[in-house]
C-alpha positions as CSV (number, residue, x, y, z in Angstrom):
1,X,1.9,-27.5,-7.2
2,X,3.1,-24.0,-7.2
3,X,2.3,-22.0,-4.1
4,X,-0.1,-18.6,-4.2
5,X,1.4,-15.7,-3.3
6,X,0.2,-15.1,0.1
7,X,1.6,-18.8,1.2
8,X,5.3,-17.4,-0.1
9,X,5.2,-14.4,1.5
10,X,4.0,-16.0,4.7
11,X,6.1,-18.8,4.8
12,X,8.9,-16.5,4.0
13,X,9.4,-14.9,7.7
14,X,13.2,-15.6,8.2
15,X,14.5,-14.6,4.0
16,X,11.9,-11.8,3.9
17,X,13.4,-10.1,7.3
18,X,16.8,-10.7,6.7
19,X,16.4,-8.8,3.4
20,X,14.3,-6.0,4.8
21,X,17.2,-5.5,7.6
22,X,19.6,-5.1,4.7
23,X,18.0,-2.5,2.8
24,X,15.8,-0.9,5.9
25,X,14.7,2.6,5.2
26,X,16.8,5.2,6.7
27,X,15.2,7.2,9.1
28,X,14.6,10.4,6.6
29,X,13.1,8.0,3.9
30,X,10.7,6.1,6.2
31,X,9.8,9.9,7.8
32,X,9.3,10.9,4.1
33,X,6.5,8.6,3.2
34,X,4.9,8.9,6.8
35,X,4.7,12.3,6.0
36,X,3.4,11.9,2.2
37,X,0.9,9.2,3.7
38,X,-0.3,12.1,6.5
39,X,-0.5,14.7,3.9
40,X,-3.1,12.6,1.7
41,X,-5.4,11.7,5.2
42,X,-5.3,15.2,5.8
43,X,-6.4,15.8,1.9
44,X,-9.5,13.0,2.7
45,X,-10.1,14.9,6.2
46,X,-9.9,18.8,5.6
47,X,-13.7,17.9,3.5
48,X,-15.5,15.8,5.9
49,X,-15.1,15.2,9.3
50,X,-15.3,11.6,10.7
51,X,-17.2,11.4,13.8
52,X,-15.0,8.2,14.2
53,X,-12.6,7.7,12.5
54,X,-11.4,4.1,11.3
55,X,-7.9,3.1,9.4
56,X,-6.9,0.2,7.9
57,X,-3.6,-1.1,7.0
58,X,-2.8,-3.3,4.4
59,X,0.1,-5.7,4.6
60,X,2.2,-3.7,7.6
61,X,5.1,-6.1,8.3
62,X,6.0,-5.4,11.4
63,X,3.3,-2.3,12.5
64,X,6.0,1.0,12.3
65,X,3.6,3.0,10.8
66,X,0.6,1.9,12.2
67,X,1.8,2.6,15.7
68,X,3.0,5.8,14.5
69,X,0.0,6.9,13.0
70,X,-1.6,5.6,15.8
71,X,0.2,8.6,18.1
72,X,-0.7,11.3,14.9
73,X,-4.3,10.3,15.2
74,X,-5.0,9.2,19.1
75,X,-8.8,9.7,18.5
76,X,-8.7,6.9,15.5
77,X,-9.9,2.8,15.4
78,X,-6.8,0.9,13.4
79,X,-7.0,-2.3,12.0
80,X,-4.0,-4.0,10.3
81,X,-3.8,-7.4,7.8
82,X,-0.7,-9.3,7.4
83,X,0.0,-12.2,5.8
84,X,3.0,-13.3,8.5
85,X,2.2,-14.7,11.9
86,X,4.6,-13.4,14.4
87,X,3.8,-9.8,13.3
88,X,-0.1,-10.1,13.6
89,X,1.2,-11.8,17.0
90,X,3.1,-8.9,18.1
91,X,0.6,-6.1,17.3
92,X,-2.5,-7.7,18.8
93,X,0.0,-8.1,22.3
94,X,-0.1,-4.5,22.1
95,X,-3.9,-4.4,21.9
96,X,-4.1,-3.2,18.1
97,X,-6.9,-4.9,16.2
98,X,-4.6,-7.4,13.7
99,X,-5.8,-10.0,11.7
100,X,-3.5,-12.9,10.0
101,X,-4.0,-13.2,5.9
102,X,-4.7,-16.2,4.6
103,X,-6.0,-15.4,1.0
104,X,-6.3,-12.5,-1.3
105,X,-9.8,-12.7,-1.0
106,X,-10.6,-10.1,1.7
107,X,-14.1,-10.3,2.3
108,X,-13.3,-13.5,4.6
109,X,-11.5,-10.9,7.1
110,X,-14.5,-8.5,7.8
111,X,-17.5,-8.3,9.8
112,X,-20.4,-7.8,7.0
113,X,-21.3,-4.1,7.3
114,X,-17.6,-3.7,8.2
115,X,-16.3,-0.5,6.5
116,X,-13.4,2.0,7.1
117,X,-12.8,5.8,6.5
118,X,-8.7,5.0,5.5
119,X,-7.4,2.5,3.9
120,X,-3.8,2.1,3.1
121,X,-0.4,0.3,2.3
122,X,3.1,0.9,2.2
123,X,4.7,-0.6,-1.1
124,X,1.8,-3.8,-1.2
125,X,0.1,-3.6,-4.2
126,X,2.9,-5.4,-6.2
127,X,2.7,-8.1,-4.3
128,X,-0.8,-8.9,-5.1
129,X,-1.7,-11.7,-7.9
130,X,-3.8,-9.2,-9.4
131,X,-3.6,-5.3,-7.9
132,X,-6.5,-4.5,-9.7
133,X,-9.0,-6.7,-8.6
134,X,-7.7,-5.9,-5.1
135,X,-7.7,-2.1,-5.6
136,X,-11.4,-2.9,-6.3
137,X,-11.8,-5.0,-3.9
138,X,-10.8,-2.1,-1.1
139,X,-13.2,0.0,-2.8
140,X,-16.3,-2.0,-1.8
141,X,-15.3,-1.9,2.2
142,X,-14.2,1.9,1.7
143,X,-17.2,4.6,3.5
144,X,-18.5,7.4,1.0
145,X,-16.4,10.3,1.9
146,X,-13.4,7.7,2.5
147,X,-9.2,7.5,1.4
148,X,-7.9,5.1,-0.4
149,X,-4.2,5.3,-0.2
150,X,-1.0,3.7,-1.6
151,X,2.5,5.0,-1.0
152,X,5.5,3.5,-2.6
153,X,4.3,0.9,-4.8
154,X,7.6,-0.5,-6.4
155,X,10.9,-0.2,-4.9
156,X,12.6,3.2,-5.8
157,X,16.5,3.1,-6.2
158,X,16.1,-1.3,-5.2
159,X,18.2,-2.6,-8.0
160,X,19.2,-5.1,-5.1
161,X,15.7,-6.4,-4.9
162,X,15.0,-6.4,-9.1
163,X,18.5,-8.6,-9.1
164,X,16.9,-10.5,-6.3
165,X,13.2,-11.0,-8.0
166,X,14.7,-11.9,-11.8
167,X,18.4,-13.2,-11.8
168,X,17.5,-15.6,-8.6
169,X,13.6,-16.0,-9.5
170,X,12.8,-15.3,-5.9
171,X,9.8,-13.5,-4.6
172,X,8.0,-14.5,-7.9
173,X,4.7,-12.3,-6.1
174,X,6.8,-9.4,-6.8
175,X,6.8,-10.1,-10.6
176,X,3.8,-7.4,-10.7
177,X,6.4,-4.5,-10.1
178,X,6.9,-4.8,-13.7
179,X,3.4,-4.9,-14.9
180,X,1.6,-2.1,-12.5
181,X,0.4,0.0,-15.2
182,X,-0.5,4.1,-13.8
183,X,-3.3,4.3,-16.9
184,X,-5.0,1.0,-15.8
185,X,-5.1,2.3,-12.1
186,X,-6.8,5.6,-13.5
187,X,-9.3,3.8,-15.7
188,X,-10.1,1.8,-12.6
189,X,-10.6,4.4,-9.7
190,X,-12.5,7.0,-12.4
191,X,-15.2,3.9,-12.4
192,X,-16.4,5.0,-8.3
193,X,-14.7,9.0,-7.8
194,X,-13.8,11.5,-9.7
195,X,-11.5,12.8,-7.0
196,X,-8.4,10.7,-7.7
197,X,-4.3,10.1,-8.8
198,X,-2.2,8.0,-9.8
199,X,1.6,9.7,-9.4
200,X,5.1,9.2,-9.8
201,X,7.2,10.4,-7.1
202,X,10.5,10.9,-6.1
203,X,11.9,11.6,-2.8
204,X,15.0,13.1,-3.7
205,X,17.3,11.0,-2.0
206,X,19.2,10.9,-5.3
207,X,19.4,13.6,-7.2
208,X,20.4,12.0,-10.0
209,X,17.2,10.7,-10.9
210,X,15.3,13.7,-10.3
211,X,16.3,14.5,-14.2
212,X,15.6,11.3,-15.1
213,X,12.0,11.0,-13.2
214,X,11.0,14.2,-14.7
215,X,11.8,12.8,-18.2
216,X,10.0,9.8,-17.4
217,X,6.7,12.2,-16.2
218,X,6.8,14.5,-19.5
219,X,7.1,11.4,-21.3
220,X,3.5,10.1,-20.0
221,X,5.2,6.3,-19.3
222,X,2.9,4.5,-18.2
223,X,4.8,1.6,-16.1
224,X,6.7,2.2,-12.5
225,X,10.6,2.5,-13.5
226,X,13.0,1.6,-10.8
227,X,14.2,5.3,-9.9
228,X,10.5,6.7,-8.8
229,X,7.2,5.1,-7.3
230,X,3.9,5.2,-7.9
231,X,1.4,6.7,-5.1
232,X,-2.0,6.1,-5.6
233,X,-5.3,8.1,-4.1
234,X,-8.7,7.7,-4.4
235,X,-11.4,9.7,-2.6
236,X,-14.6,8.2,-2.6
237,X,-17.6,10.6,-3.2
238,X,-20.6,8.6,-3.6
239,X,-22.3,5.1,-2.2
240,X,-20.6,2.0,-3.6
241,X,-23.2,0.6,-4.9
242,X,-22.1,1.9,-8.4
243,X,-25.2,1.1,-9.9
């Protein structure tokens, strides 16, 4: 019986790490996307202010940026979801509210009532079974007036980890990478807010593919190519009740 994707990546603790520790983020790349995730909370906050604010994080590994947006935004309630033990472990020792994954189905995780005023993920969309019924899924437990962020969906520059998801058929819950589609995500989000993107981006680490990233945007490709990623935001305007 083959596994779901949440049982591989949790029961993957010891591969996944390794691999991570390979390929970590330098220092200027990691501070990069902190930076582009700030900049799209301060788009969500400079038109409403939130008496208290609330953030959740979906899928952060070992907490980095949760604890450093914890020190950005002192005045903020976090809450984090991960799908591997020791982690969840970890950040609830440091008192941060962290809750193990043990489905895709994330109603089962919340309070009912239970909303936030941020919700985001580093590169975690990909990993879903279905990224758009999860994208929506967000939506329902996002406040009116609320962020819905994704930085780095795919794996710029990674040919390591395409080699790694096709030639060995490992991480088979990363298969999505190559199906995330940037019209579908629009169609989607332009159902609850008019206030939203879907972009490539390109962090300039090599400038070789800053020609090659533009092409790809004047082209209007739809699908996440290896040398750029996709960012998605979403702010919602209205009640969720959609009717």
């Amino acid at each position: 019986m083959q596994k779901d994707n949440v049982s591989l990546q949790a029961s993957e603790d010891v591969s996944y790490n390794t691999f991570i520790k390979i390929k970590k983020l330098t220092d200027s790349r990691e501070s990069f996307y902190i930076k582009k995730l700030c900049d799209m909370i301060e788009e969500a906050l400079a038109r409403r202010e939130f008496a208290n604010l609330s953030i959740l994080e979906i899928g952060f590994n070992d907490g980095s940026q949760l604890r450093e947006l914890s020190d950005l935004y002192e005045y903020a309630v976090y809450t984090g979801l991960e799908v591997r033990e020791k982690p969840v472990e970890d950040m609830v020792a440091l008192g941060y509210d962290c809750r193990l994954v043990k489905t895709e189905l994330f109603d089962e995780f919340f309070e009912p009532g239970e909303t936030f005023d941020i919700i985001y993920g580093f590169g975690v969309l990909h990993h879903m079974s279905d990224p758009y019924k999860t994208l929506e899924s967000l939506i329902k437990i996002l406040k009116p007036g609320g962020a819905l962020i994704f930085i780095r969906e795919d794996h710029p520059y990674d040919l390591l980890a395409y080699i790694h998801t096709t030639v060995n058929r490992a991480w088979p819950y990363e298969k999505n990478k190559f199906k995330m589609n940037r019209k579908q995500f629009k169609k989607l989000l332009s159902q609850y807010t008019n206030e939203h993107y879907v972009r490539y981006d390109n962090n300039g680490i090599a400038p070789c593919f800053k020609r090659l990233n533009k092409i790809f945007c004047a082209l209007r490709l739809q699908r996440v190519p290896f040398w750029n990623s996709m960012n998605i935001y979403a702010k919602l305007e209205q009640a969720n009740d959609n009717s």
